[in-house]
C-alpha positions in Angstrom: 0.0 0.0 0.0 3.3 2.3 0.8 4.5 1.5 -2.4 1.3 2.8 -4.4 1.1 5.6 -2.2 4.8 6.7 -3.3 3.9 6.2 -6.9 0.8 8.6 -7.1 2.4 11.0 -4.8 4.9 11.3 -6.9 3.1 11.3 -10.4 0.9 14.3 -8.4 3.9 16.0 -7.4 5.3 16.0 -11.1 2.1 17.5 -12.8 1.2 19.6 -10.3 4.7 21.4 -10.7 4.7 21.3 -14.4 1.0 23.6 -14.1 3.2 25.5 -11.7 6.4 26.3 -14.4 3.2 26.9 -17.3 1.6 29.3 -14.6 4.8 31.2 -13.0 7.4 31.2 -16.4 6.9 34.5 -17.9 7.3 33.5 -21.4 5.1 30.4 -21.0 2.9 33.0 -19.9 3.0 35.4 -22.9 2.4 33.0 -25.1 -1.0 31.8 -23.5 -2.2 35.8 -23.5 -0.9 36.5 -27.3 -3.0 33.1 -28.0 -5.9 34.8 -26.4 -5.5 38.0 -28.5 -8.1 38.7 -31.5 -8.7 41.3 -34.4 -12.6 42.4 -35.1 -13.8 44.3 -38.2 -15.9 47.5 -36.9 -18.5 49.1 -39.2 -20.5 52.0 -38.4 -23.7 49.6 -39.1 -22.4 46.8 -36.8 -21.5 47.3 -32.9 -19.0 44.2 -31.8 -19.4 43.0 -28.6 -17.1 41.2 -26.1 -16.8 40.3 -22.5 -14.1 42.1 -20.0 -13.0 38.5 -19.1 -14.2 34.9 -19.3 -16.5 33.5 -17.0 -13.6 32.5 -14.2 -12.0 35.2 -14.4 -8.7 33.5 -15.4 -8.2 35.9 -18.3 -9.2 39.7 -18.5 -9.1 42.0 -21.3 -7.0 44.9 -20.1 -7.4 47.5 -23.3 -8.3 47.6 -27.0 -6.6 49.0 -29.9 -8.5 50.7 -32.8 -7.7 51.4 -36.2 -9.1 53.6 -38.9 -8.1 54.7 -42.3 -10.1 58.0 -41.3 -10.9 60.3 -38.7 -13.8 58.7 -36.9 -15.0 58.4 -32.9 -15.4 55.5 -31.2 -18.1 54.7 -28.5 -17.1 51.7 -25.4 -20.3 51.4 -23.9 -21.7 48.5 -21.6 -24.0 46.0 -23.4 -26.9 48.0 -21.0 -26.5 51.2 -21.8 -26.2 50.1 -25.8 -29.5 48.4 -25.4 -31.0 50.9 -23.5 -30.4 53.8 -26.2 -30.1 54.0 -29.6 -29.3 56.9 -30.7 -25.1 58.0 -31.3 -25.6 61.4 -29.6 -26.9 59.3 -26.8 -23.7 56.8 -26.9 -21.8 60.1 -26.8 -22.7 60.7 -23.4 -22.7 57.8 -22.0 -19.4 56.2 -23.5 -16.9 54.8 -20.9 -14.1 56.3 -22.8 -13.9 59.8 -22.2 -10.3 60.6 -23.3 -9.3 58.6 -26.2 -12.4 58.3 -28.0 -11.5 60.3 -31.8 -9.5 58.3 -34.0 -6.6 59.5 -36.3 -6.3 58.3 -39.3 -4.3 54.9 -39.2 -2.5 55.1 -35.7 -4.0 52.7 -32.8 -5.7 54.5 -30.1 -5.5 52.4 -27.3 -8.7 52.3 -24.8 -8.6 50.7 -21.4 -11.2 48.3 -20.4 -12.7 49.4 -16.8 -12.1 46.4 -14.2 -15.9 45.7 -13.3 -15.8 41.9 -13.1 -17.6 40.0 -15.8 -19.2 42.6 -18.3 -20.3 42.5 -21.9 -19.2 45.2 -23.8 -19.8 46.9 -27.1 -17.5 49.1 -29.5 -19.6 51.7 -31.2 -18.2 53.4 -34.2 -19.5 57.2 -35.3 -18.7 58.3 -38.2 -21.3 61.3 -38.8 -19.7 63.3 -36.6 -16.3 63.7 -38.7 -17.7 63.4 -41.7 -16.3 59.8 -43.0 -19.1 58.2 -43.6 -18.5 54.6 -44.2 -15.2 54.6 -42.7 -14.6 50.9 -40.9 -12.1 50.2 -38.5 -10.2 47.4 -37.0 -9.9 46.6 -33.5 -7.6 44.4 -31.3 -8.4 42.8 -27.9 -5.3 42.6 -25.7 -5.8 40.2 -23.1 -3.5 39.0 -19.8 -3.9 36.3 -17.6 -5.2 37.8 -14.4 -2.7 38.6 -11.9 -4.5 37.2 -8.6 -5.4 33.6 -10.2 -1.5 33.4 -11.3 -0.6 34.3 -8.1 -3.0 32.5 -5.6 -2.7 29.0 -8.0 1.3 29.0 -8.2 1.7 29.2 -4.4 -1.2 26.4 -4.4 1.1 24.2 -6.8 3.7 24.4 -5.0 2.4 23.9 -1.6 1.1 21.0 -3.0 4.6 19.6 -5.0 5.8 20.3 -1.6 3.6 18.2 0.3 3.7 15.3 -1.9 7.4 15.4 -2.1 7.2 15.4 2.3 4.3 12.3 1.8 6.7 10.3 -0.4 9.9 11.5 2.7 7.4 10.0 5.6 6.4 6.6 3.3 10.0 5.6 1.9 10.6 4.2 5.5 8.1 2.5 6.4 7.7 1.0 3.3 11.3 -0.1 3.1 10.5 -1.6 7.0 7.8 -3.2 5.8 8.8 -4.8 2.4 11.0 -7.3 4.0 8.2 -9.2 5.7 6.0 -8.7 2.6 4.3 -11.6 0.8 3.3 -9.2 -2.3 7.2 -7.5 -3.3 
């Protein structure tokens, strides 16, 4: 029974620290957020949506980067608030970007994402206002891992490799006490 103890200890203790190295190695970690990253097509007809993180909260979208040929605003509302109105003077005033919200022509303007948990929401795209009418835009979600899961599971993981690795310290005795009178070796 020692002996099978020993072996799944240790076959925990090796996968648990291997999720550890993915979770804690910075590069191992860029990776997994660049894989996460996506490019959407906004029109002035169409309003893409997205959420501020995934339902665990394991990855968040930190900011956006928009793209237009032309002059043109652009609207980050909350899927409420873009259901709730419909009208672009409307999304004007109650856009969460207050800054950083007119465009010039081809150079990103990066938008932060408010941290308010899970939220769904939408990119509106104006382009009345400048004049550009039919002027489309691309925009890029930049996503990281988020820093209190990465942080909470490591230590986990490793408290864990580290008990294991004592379980196996406490059983290699006894087991090697008990083998010799052993029927099953």
């Amino acid at each position: 029974m020692a002996k099978n103890s020993i072996k799944m200890a240790l076959l925990i203790a090796i996968v648990t620290a291997v999720l550890a190295i993915v979770l804690t190695v910075p590069s191992i970690r860029g990776a997994i957020e660049d894989n996460g990253e996506s490019k959407i097509d906004v029109s002035p007809t169409t309003a893409p949506s997205f959420y501020s993180s995934d339902p665990f909260g394991l990855i968040e979208v930190v900011s956006i980067k928009v793209t237009a040929p032309k002059a043109v605003q652009v609207y980050l509302l909350d899927d409420e608030t873009y259901r709730k109105y419909s009208n672009l003077a409307d999304y004007y005033f109650y856009r969460l970007n207050t800054k950083n919200f007119t465009l010039t022509p081809d150079i990103p303007q990066t938008i932060n994402i408010p941290e308010s948990g899970f939220v769904k929401y939408r990119l509106v795209l104006d382009d009345q206002v400048t004049g550009n009418l039919g002027t489309s835009a691309t925009m890029q979600i930049n996503k990281e891992m988020s820093g209190s899961f990465i942080g909470i599971v490591s230590m986990l993981l490793i408290a864990f490799v580290v008990t294991n690795i004592a379980w196996i310290a406490y059983l290699m005795p006894i087991e090697r006490k008990y083998s010799v009178g052993s029927i099953y070796k």
